[in-house]
N, C-alpha and C positions, 0 to 999 in steps of 0.2 A: 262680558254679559252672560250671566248664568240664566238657561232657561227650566222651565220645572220638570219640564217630561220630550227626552231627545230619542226619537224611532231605535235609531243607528248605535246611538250611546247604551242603550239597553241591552240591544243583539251583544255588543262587546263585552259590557256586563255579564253574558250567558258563558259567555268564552272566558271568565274569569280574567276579565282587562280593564279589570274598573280605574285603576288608577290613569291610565292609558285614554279612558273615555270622558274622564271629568277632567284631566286637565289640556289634553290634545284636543276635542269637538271638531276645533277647524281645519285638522289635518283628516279625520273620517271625511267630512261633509265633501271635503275637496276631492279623496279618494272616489268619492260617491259620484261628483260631477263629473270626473274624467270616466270613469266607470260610462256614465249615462251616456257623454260626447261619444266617445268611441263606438259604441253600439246602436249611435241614432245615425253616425258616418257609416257606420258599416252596410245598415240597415238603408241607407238613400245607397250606394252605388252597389247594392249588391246583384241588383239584374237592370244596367242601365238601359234605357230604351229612347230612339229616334223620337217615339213618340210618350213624351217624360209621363209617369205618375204624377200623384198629385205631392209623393211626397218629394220625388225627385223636382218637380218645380219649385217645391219652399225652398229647397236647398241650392239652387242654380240662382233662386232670385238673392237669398242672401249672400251667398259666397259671391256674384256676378256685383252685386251692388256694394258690396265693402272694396270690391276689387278695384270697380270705374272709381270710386270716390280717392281711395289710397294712391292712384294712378295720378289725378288732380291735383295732389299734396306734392308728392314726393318724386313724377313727372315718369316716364317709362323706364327711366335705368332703375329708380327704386321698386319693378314690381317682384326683384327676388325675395324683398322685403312679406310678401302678401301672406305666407303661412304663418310666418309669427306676426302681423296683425293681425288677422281673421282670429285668430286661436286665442290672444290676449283679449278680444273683443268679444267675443262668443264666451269665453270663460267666465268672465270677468259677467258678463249682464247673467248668464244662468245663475252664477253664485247668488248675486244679488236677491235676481227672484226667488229662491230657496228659504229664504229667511220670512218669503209669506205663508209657506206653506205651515200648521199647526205641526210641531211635533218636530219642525226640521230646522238646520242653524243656517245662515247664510255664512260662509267662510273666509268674506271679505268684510265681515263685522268682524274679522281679529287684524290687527295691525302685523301680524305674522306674512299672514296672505297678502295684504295689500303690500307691504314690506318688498318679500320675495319677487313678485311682480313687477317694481318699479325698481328694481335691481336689476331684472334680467332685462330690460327697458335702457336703463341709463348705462348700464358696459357693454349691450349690445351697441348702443351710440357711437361708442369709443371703438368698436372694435369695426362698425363701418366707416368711421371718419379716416382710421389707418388703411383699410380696403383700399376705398379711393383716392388715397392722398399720400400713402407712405408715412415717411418722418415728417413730411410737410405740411402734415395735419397739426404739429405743435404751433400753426402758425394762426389756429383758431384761436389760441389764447393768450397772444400777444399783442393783442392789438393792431390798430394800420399806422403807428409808425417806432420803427424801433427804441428809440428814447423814453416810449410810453411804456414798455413793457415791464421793468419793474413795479408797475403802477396796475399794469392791467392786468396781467397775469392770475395775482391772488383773487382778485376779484372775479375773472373766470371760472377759477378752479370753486370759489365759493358758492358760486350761479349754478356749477353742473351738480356739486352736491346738493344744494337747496330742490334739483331736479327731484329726486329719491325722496325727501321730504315732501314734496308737492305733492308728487303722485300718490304716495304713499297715504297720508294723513288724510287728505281731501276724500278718496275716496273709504279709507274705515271710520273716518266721522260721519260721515252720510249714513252709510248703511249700516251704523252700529244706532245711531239714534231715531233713526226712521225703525229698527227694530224693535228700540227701545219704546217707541210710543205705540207701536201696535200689540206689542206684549202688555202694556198698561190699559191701553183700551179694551181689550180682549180681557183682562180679570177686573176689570171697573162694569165694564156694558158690556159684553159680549154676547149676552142670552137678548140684548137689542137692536144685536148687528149696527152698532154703533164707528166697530172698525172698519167695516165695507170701503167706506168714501175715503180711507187713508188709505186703504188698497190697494185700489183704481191709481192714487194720486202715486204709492208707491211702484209700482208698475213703470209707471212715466220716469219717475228720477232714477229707478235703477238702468232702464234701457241710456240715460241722460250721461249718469255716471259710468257706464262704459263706453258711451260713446266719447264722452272726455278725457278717459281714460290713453284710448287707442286714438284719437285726434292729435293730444299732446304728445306721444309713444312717434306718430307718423310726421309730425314738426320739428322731432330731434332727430328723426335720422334725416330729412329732408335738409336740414340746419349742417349736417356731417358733410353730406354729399356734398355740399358747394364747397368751391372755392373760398380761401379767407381770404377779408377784405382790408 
């Protein structure tokens, strides 16, 4: 999705990296969010206090409550699991929102971003399933009784990949289309504030879509962790 006028794509422009800005967008926008993450992290525990600020309590409430809920999925041996959910969850909803702002791209509108994401998701799976299980984790894809396994096997192996697809797809159609209608509404009606009410309404699915995101992310490692049956 081409937008007509990108903040960040212009700066690079000045730096003579045009080529760099018109075809990369979602490699800047992302530099930009990790950029913003890192300095709003640094900025909450840089003088922490017994008695929290205000900004230190936004941040105890959302890291504390991604934590209990990640805890209820994937039960107390999965909470080494919590920095790469919190991080995929937190990423993944800021991008989104970024795609409201006039002038800026959401980075999970390119199937690059959302791609790369639900890769480091589906082989991180794999490489908990061996953690806990050793070789004996081959025994996720055999089904429960050995006779079966020629039969079940491929069918597993075709489930984990379709994993990569899920995530992937599901969320750059969302927020590539919900982009897409408020960049149309905005040069249809915009002088009627006609886009307001898909705003609001985008707001809601972006927070939706990373929470589905990091839900399904915390049901395959949770899925590794166990025993095969």
């Amino acid at each position: 999705m081409e937008h007509p006028y990108l903040f960040l794509g212009k700066l690079f422009e000045l730096l003579h990296l045009e080529t760099f800005a018109h075809h990369y967008p979602h490699v800047i926008y992302s530099w930009f969010v990790m950029l913003f993450l890192i300095t709003c992290g640094a900025l909450a525990v840089r003088r922490p206090s017994l008695i929290p600020t205000k900004t230190q309590n936004l941040f105890e409430v959302i890291i504390s409550g991604i934590e209990d809920f990640m805890i209820e999925i994937t039960g107390e041996e999965g909470r080494f699991l919590f920095p790469l959910i919190a991080t995929v969850f937190i990423y993944i909803f800021v991008c989104n929102l970024l795609g409201l702002i006039p002038g800026f791209y959401s980075p999970t509108a390119s199937i690059n971003t959302t791609l790369s994401c639900a890769l480091v998701v589906v082989i991180f799976t794999h490489v908990v399933g061996v953690y806990f299980h050793g070789i004996k984790y081959v025994k996720h894809f055999l089904g429960p009784v050995w006779w079966l396994s020629p039969l079940i096997m491929p069918i597993e192996i075709i489930g984990h990949l379709a994993r990569i697809l899920s995530l992937s797809i599901r969320l750059f159609g969302n927020i590539m289309g919900e982009d897409l209608v408020l960049a149309i509404l905005l040069f249809l009606a915009g002088a009627f504030f006609a886009p307001l009410p898909m705003m609001f309404l985008a707001i809601f699915t972006s927070f939706v879509q990373a929470f589905i995101f990091a839900l399904l992310s915390m049901m395959y490692f949770a899925g590794a962790m166990e025993e095969a049956h």
